[in-house]
C-alpha positions as CSV (number, residue, x, y, z in Angstrom):
1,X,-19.8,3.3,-36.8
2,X,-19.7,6.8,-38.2
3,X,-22.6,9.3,-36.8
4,X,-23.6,12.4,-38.8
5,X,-24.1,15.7,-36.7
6,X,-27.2,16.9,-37.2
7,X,-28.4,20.1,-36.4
8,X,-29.7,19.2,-32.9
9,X,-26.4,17.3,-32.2
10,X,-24.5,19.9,-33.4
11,X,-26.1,23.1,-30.6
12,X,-26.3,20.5,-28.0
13,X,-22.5,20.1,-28.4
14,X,-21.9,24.0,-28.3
15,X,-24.0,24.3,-26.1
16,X,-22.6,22.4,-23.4
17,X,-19.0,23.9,-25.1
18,X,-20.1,27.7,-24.5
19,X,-20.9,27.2,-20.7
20,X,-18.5,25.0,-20.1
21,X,-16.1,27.0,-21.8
22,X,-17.2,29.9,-19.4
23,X,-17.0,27.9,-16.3
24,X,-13.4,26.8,-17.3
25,X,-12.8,30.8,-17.3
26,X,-14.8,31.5,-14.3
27,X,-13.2,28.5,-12.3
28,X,-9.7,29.6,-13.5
29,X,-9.8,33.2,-13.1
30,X,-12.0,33.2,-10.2
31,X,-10.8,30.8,-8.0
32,X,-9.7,32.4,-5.2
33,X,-12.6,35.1,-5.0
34,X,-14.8,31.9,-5.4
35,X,-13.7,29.9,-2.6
36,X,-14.6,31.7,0.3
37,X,-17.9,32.2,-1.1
38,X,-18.8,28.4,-2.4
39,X,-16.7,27.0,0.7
40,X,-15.3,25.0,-2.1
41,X,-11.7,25.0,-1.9
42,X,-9.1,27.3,-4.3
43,X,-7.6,24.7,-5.7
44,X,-10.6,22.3,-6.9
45,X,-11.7,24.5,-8.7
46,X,-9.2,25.6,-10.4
47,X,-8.0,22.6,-11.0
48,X,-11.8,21.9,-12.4
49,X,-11.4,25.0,-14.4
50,X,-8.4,23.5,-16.1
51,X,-9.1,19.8,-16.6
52,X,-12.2,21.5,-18.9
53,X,-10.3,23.3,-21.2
54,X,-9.2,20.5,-23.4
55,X,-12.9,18.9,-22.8
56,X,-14.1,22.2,-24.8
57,X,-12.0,22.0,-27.4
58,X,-13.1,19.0,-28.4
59,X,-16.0,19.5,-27.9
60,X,-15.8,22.6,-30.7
61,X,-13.9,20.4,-32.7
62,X,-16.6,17.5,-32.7
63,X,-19.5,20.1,-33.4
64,X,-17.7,21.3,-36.0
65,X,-17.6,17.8,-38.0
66,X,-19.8,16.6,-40.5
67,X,-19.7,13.0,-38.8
68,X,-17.8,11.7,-35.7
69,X,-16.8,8.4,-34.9
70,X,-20.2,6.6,-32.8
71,X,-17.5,6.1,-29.8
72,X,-16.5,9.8,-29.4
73,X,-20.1,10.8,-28.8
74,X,-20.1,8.1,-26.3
75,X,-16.9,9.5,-24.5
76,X,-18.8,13.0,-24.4
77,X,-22.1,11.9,-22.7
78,X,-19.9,9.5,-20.6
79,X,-17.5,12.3,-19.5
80,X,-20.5,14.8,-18.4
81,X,-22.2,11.9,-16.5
82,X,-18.6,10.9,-14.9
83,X,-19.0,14.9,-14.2
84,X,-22.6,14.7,-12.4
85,X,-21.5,11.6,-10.6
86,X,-18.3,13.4,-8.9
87,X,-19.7,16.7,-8.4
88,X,-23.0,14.9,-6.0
89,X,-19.8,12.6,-5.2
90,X,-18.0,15.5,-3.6
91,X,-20.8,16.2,-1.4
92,X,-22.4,12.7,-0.3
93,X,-18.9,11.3,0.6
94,X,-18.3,14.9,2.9
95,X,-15.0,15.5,0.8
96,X,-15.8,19.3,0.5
97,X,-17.8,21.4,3.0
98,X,-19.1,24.1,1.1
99,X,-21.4,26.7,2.3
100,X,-24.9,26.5,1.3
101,X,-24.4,29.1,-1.8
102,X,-21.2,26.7,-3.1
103,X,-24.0,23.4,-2.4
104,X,-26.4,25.3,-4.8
105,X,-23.6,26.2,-6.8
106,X,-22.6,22.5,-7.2
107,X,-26.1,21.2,-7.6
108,X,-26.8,23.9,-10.3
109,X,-24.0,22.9,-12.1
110,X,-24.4,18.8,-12.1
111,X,-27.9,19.3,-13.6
112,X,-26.8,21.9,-16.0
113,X,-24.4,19.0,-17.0
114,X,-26.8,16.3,-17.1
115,X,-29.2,18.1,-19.1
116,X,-26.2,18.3,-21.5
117,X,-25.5,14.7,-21.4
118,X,-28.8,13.7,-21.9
119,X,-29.4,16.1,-24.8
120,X,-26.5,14.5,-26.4
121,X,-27.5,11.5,-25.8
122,X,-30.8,11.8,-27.6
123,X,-29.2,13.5,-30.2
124,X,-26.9,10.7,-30.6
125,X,-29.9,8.5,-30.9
126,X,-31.4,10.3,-33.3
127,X,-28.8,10.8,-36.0
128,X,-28.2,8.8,-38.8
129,X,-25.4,6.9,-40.0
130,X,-23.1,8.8,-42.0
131,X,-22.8,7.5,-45.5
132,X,-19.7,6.2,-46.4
133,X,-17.0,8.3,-48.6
């Protein structure tokens, strides 16, 4: 099934592109300045950093569609909440031990995603099918 991007759609998708898209950059280029301060290590998050890049992009691309395949929206919100779950994942399991600035940091940053996902995910909802061409 073929969704159309409407308007609310369509910012919730840059949205989540624009500061994820700035995160990417931050994670890359600030990795090792980060580290210390988060208690997160270098590498994670660069590593992060990078594994977002090609999320943005199609993430532009989609927003920049008329309509999208019902299944790619579906990847997006499923990717973010695959996101929340590992970030809180990273501290529950004790796999990181950040400092209490890099557990805020990760917190902050699960909820900014889920806000995205769900945002999508009402979006998603609310659009209409695309009429066939």
């Amino acid at each position: 099934m073929t969704i159309a991007i409407t308007p609310f759609l369509r910012n919730a998708l840059r949205l989540d592109a624009g500061v994820s898209g700035a995160a990417a950059l931050l994670f890359v280029g600030g990795a090792s300045p980060l580290a210390p301060f988060t208690g997160l290590p270098a590498g994670l998050l660069f590593w992060s950093g990078v594994a977002l890049m090609p999320f943005v992009a199609a993430l532009v691309v989609v927003a920049r569609r008329a309509a999208v395949l019902r299944l790619v929206l579906v990847d997006i919100v499923a990717l973010n909440a695959l996101w929340v779950a590992a970030s809180f994942g990273l501290l529950a399991f004790g796999l990181v031990q950040p400092t209490a600035p890099g557990i805020a940091f990760v917190v902050a940053q699960a909820l900014a995603v889920a806000v995205f996902a769900v945002l999508q995910a009402i979006g998603m909802r609310r659009a209409p099918v695309a009429a066939r061409g």
